[in-house]
LOBANU-404907 format. One record per residue (C-alpha): x, y, z. Coordinates in steps of 0.25 Angstrom, whole numbers, plus 5000, padded with zeros to 4 digits. Layout:
BEGIN
XYZ...
END
This chain:
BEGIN
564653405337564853475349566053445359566553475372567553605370568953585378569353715386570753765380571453805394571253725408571153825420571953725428573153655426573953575438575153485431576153495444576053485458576853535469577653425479577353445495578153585498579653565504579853695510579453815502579753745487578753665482579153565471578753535457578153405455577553345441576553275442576053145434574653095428574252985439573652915428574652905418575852955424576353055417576453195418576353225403575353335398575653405410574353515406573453415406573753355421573053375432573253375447572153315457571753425467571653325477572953235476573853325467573953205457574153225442573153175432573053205416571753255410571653135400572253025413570953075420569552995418568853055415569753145410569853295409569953375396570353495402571053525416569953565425569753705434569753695447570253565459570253435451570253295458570853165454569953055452570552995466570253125473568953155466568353015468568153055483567253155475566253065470564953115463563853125474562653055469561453175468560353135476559153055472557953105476557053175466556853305471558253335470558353265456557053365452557653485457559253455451558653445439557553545438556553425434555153485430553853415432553253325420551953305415551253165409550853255396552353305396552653125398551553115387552153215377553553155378553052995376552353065361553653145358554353005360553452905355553353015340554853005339554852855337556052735337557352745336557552705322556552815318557352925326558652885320558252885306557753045309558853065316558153125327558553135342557853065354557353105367558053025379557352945385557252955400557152845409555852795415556152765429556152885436557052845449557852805436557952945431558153005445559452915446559852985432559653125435560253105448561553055440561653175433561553265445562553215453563553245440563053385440563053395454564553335454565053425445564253545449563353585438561753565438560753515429560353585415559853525403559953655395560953765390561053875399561454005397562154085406562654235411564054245406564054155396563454125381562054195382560854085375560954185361562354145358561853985356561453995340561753875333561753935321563254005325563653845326564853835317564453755306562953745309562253655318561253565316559853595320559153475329557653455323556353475329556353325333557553315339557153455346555953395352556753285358557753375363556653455370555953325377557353285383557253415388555853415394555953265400557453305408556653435413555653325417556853245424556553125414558053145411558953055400559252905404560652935408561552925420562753025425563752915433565252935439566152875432567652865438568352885424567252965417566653055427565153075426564653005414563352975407562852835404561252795398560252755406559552675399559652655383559652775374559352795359560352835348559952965345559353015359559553135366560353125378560453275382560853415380562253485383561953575393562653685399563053825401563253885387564453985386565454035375566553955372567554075373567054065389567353935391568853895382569453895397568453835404568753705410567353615408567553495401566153485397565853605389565053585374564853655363563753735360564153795350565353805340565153945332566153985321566354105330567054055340566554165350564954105350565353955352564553905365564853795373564053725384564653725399563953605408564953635419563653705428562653675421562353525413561553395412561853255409562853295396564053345404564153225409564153125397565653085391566353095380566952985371568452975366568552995355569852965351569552825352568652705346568252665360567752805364566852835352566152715353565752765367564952885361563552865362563153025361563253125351563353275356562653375345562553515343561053555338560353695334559153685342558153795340559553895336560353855349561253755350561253615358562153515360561253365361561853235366561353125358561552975359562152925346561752785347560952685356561452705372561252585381560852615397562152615405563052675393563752775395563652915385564752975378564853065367566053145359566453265366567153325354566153285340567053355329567853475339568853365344569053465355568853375368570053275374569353155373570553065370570853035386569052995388568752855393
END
């Protein structure tokens, strides 16, 4: 299983503040969680840029697995920072994300692909994956893709729905899954095919049922847009692909990975910090607790597709509209602090 990979050492660290200045010494203060109240686990307390309060990593919600590079705002300062909703007007939706013109034999081909891969019972007992299914309602997918690009606006990345390769970091020829430690298993030609028509229908702006919304303690989350099949596939983790070795200080608490090679050196990661889709902004679950794996409703998988590795989120189960996704951040690595999720 893939998981999210936890940088070891945080670039920043604020666990005191210094009191108003009385003549040239400035005094030592310690500073408390405003949450909790305490000023234990000094390495993981942060102070707001903003108001100069103390707040723990786990007290936060959402939380923070790693103290992050650069300001940082409290949630009082930062709600004066609300998301600004993107703008719904089609041109604009067409051009964030790239959408190409479709034609009705294209609509045609997909209702065959669809209607050959039968019921739900069918697919289960085969094992084999599922398109999404997009919403029919235009305006309805417009509001959709709007969601998701006022999150990647908000946080300053743009729209991709593929690996990407970039100057200075892993070229495309290091990505061979057979370097996978262990071996990785292969998708099939089926489940190959509906990989490719979710593909072709997002390059179409026929995107999946799903809706990017603000939550106070959970930041952006994901929730289904209407009622989605076990076993469907929801989308790609996207990104940057770089070597892990690049990124063990990097502060991005939304790094997957790739690749896990038993030469540590050729492992690969995927960075969705500048570019991503939909994926970065879907949950984990806690699991430490009974409550939080009963929120999973995704599966993350590694698969060899065509000799390169991909990292698929699936639903595990039947999803009804307005739930929201979550899936398990760490699969079998146990390397991500999920302990302190809602």
């Amino acid at each position: 299983m893939a998981a999210a990979v936890s940088p070891k050492t945080p670039f920043r660290r604020r666990t005191q503040a210094r009191s108003p200045r009385a003549g040239k010494e400035a005094r030592i203060v310690e500073i408390e969680c405003e949450k909790c109240r305490s000023g234990d686990s000094a390495d993981e307390l942060l102070l707001c840029d903003g108001c100069d309060m103390g707040f723990h990593l786990y007290c936060l919600r959402p939380i923070l697995a790693c103290v992050p590079y650069g300001p940082w705002f409290c949630p009082s300062c930062s709600s004066r920072r609300r998301p600004r909703p993107f703008p719904l007007i089609q041109t604009k939706i067409v051009d964030f994300f790239r959408i190409q013109k479709s034609t009705g034999l294209e609509r045609t081909e997909n209702r065959k692909r669809r209607k050959r891969q039968g019921g739900l019972a069918i697919a289960k007992k085969k094992r084999r994956l599922l398109p999404y299914n997009p919403s029919d309602d235009s305006v309805r997918r417009m509001e959709q893709m709007a969601s998701l690009a006022t999150a990647l606006t908000t946080t300053g990345a743009v729209f991709s729905d593929n690996l990407t390769y970039c100057s200075g970091m892993a070229p495309r020829s290091t990505n061979r899954a057979f370097l996978e430690q262990g071996g990785m298993q292969i998708l099939s030609k089926e489940d190959n095919e509906a990989l490719n028509l979710c593909k072709m229908m997002m390059e179409r702006g026929e995107c999946p049922p799903l809706l990017v919304v603000f939550d106070p303690r959970e930041g952006f989350t994901v929730e289904a847009d209407r009622f989605i099949k076990d076993l469907t596939i929801i989308t790609e983790y996207v990104g940057d692909v770089d070597y892990l070795d690049n990124r063990e200080n990097d502060d991005g608490d939304s790094m997957m990975t790739l690749l896990s090679a038993a030469n540590p050196s050729k492992s690969l990661v995927i960075c969705p910090d500048k570019r991503s889709n939909i994926a970065r902004f879907i949950n984990g679950i806690n699991n430490y607790t009974p409550e939080g794996k009963k929120k999973q409703n995704l599966k993350c998988v590694r698969y060899n597709v065509d000799g390169e590795c991909r990292v698929l989120l699936i639903a595990n189960r039947d999803i009804a509209r307005g739930e929201r996704l979550y899936y398990d951040y760490n699969g079998q690595e146990q390397e991500y602090p999920t302990q302190h999720f809602v």
